[in-house]
N, C-alpha and C positions, 0 to 999 in steps of 0.2 A: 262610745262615741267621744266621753271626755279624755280616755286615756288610762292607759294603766294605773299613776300617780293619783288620778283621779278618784278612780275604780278600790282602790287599795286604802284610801284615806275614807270612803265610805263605811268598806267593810270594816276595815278600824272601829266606826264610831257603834256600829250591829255587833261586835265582838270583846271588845275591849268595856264593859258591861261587868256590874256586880253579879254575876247567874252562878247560883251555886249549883254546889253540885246535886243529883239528884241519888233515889238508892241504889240505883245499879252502879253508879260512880263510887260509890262507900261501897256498894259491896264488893268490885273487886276491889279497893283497896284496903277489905278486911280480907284478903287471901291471903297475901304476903304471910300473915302472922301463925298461917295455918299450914304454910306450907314449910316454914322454917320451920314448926312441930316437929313435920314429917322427914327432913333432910331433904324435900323434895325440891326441884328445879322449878322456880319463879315463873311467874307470868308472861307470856308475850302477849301484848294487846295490841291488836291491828284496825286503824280505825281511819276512815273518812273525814272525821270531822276536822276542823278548822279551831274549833274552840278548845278551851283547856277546861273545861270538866273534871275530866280523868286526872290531871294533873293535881289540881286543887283540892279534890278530896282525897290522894296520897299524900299530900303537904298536911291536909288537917289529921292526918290519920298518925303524921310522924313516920310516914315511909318512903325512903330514898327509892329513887326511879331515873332510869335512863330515858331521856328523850330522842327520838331519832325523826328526821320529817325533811320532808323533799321538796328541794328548791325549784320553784317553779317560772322566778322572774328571769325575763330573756339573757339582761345585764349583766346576770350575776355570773361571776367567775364560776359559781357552783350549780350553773342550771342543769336540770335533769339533774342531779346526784343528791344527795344524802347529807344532813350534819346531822350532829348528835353534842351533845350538853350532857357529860357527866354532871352528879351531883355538888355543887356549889363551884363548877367551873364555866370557862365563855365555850359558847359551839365553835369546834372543828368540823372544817369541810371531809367528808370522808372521798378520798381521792384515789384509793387503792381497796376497793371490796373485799378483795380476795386475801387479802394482807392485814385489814383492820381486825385489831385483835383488843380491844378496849372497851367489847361487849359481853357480858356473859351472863344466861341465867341462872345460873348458880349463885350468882353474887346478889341482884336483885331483878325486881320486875322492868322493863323494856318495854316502852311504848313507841309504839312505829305508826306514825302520822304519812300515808302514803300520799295523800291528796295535798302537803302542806301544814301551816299554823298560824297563829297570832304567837307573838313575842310580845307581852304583856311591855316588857323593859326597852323595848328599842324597833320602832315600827320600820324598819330600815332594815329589818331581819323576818318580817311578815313576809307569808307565802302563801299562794292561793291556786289550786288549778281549779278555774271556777268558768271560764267563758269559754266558748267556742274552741277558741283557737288555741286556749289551755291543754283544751282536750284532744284537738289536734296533733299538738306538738307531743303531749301525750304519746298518744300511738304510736307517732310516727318516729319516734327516737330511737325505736329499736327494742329490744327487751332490756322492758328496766329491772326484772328482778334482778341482772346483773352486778346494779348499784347499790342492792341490799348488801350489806354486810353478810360476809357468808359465814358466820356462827349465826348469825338469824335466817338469812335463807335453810339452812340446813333442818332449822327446828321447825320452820313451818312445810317442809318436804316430808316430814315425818310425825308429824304429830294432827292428835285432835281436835278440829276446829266447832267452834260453837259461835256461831252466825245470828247474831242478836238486832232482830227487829229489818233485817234487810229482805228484799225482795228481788226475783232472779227478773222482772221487769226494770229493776232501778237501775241505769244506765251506771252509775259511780260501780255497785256491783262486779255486774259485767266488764268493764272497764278492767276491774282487779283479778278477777278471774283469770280474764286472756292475757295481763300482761305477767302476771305471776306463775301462773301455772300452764298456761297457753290450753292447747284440746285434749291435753293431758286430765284424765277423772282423778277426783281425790280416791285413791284408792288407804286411806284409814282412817275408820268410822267417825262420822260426824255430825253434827245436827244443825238447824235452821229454823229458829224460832220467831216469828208472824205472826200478825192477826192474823185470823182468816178474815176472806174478802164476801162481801154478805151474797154473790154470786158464785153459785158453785163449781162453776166454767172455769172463773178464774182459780180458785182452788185447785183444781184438778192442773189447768197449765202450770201452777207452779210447782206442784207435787211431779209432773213428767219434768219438767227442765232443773229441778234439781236433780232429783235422778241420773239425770242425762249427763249431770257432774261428777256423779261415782258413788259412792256408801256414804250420802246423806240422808236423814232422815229429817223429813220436814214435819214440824210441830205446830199447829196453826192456833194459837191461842196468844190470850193477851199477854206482852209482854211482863207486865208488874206481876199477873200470877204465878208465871213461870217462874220468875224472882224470887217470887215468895217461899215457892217449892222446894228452888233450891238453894236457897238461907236455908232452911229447915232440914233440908240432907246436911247440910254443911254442917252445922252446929251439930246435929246427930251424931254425923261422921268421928267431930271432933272430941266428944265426948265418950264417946268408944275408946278412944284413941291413948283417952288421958285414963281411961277407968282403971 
């Protein structure tokens, strides 16, 4: 009711906040070092959230990371599309998807913020799809995977997803689903890790409507365990590797 400017200097004050990161934030950003072991191709992490978590514990970790997050304010010459922040540079608007070639994971991990960000440095570059009519404008823009960068769209058409702590109830979810992938099933293997819900009704509806996604495999257990599990393949892994 008070207004975008409003709306936007609140969230500021709920985001802009000392919150460190937590162990899934350190754990992928102990990948990177695991992967460059292997010659293998970097992280893409796709995320909802608004906050920089993920960020802050690739800074503490000493790992360079591309930013990528979607402008969401009506004003901006860049709504609906994409910037991106190489490392120790200012964000470029990406204005040609199909042509931006200044992403790669070969090079390092890529974090794609679909819903927006907080700009820790300059609240005049914060982005939020968060209200109603966010969510509107949302939809109704068209298909925005279009404005993904297409060396990232590409990697997410073809690779492994592992769906940590989201629910095929939770509207941001689905939101991403249909605009990314539209009624298209993921057809290569993937998983979706959950509590489960202490009704077993709803267990069962989420176990069909992932499904209904394509070869996911839905995992109903606590988040931090699942963690814990798989730090402990990782390091395993990684000590094979080096034996």
């Amino acid at each position: 009711m008070l207004g975008e400017s409003a709306l936007y200097r609140f969230i500021r004050l709920l985001f802009n906040a000392d919150y460190p990161p937590n162990s899934l934030h350190r754990f992928m950003a102990s990948v990177p070092a695991q992967l460059r072991a292997r010659q293998a191709r970097h992280q893409l992490i796709v995320t909802t959230n608004y906050d920089d978590a993920v960020e802050r514990a690739f800074t503490e970790a000493g790992e360079e990371f591309d930013l990528v997050w979607y402008e969401a304010k009506p004003r901006d010459r860049f709504c609906g599309k994409f910037l991106h922040r190489a490392p120790g540079c200012e964000p470029v608007g990406i204005e040609l998807p199909n042509e931006y070639d200044d992403l790669s994971l070969e090079r390092r991990t890529v974090i794609l913020k679909l819903h927006g960000a907080i700009d820790r440095t300059d609240p005049r570059r914060d982005s939020y799809v968060i209200t109603e009519d966010d969510y509107i404008d949302y939809l109704t823009k068209g298909d925005i995977s279009i404005w993904i960068p297409s060396t990232l769209r590409e990697v997410m058409e073809d690779s492994h997803f592992l769906f940590l702590g989201y629910s095929m109830r939770d509207w941001n979810l689905r939101v991403i689903l249909n605009r990314i992938w539209g009624q298209q099933q993921l057809d290569v293997k993937s998983w979706a890790v959950q509590k489960a819900h202490p009704d077993p009704k709803h267990n069962e509806v989420e176990q069909r409507l992932w499904s209904d996604r394509g070869d996911v495999d839905l995992l109903q257990l606590d988040l931090a365990e699942y963690l814990d599990k798989l730090h402990s393949e990782v390091l395993a892994q990684a000590a094979l590797g080096s034996a």
